[in-house]
C-alpha positions as CSV (number, residue, x, y, z in Angstrom):
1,X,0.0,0.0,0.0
2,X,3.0,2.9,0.8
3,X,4.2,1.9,-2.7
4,X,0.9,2.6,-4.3
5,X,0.6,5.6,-1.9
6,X,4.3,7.0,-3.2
7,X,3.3,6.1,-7.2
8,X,0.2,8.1,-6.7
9,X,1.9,11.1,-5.0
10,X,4.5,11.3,-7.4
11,X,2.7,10.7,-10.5
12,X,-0.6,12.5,-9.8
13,X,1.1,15.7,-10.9
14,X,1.3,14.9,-14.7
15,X,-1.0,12.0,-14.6
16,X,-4.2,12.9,-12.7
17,X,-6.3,9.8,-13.8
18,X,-3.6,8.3,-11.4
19,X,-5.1,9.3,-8.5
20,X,-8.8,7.9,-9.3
21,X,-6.9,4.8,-10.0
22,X,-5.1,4.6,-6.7
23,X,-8.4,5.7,-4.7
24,X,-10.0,2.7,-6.6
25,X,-7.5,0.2,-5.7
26,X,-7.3,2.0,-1.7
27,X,-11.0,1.3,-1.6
28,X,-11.3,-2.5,-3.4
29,X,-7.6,-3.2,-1.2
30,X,-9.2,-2.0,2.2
31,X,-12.4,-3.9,1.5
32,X,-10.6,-7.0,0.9
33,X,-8.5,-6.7,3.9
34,X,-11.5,-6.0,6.3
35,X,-13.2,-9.1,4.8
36,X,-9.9,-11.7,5.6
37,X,-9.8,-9.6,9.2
38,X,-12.9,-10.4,9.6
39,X,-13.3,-14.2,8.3
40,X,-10.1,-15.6,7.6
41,X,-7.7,-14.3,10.5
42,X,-9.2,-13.7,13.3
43,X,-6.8,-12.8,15.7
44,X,-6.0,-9.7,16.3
45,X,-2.6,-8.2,14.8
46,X,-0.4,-7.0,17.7
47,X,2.4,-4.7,16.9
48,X,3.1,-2.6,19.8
49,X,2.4,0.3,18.5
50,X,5.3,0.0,15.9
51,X,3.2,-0.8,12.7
52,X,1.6,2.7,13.1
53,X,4.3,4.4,13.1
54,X,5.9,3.1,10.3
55,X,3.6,3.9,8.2
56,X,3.0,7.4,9.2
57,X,6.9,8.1,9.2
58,X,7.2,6.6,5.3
59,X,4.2,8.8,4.3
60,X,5.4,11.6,5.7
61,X,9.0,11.3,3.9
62,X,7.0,10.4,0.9
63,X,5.1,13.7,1.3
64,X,8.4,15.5,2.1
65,X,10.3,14.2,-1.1
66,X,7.6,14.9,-3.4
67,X,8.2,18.5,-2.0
68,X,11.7,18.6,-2.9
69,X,11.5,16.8,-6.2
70,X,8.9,19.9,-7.5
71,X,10.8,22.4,-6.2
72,X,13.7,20.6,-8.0
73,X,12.0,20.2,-11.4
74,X,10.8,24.1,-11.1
75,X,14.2,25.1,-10.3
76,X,15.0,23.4,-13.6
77,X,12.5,24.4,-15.5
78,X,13.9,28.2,-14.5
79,X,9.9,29.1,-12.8
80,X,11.5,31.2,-9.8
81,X,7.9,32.4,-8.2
82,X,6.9,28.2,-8.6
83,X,9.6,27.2,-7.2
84,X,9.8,29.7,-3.9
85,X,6.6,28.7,-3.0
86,X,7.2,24.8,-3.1
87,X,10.1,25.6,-0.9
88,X,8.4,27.9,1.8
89,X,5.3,24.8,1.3
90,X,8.4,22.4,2.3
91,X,9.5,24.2,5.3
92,X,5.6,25.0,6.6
93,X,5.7,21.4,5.9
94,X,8.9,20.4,7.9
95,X,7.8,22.9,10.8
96,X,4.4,21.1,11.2
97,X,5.8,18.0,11.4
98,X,8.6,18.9,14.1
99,X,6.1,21.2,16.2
100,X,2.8,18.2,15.6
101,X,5.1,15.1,15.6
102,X,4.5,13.1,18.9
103,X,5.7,9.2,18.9
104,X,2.3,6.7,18.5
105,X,3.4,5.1,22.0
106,X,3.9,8.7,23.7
107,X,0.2,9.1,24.8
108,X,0.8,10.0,28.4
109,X,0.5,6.3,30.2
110,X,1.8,6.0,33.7
């Protein structure tokens, strides 16, 4: 699923059927998944909080390098006024995520 999520990020810019695609698959991929939870395995998954976190760090540095590859290709592409604001959108992004980030295990247990 984080590969589909980083193909769709990355090629949603100059492909935007893409993302209908990869919202299809999400939605026929989660619906499957909930039916084998629900049937097939029915233990529940226990990952210590780990599996969470995993995926929120990868979609974040997905996110992040997206941000950078624009800025990147409108540097290139010599589009100064583009490109300033895909960097000041990459340090708003970089701020939010060091002010907002708290570790998935951090939720204030004694």
């Amino acid at each position: 699923m984080l590969a589909v999520f980083a193909i769709c990020i990355f090629f949603s810019a100059t492909v935007p059927l893409i993302t209908l695609a990869c919202a299809f698959y999400a939605l026929v991929r989660h619906i499957v998944d909930a039916m084998n939870i629900i049937t097939v395995y029915r233990k529940e998954i226990d990952s210590q909080c780990q599996l969470i976190e995993v995926v929120t760090n990868t979609g974040l540095i997905v996110t992040l390098s997206y941000q950078v590859c624009m800025a990147g290709f409108l540097a290139f592409k010599e589009r100064d006024s583009e490109c300033l604001t895909c960097i000041c959108i990459l340090v708003c992004s970089i701020l939010f995520i060091v002010i907002s980030y708290e570790r998935v295990d951090d939720h204030g247990e004694f």
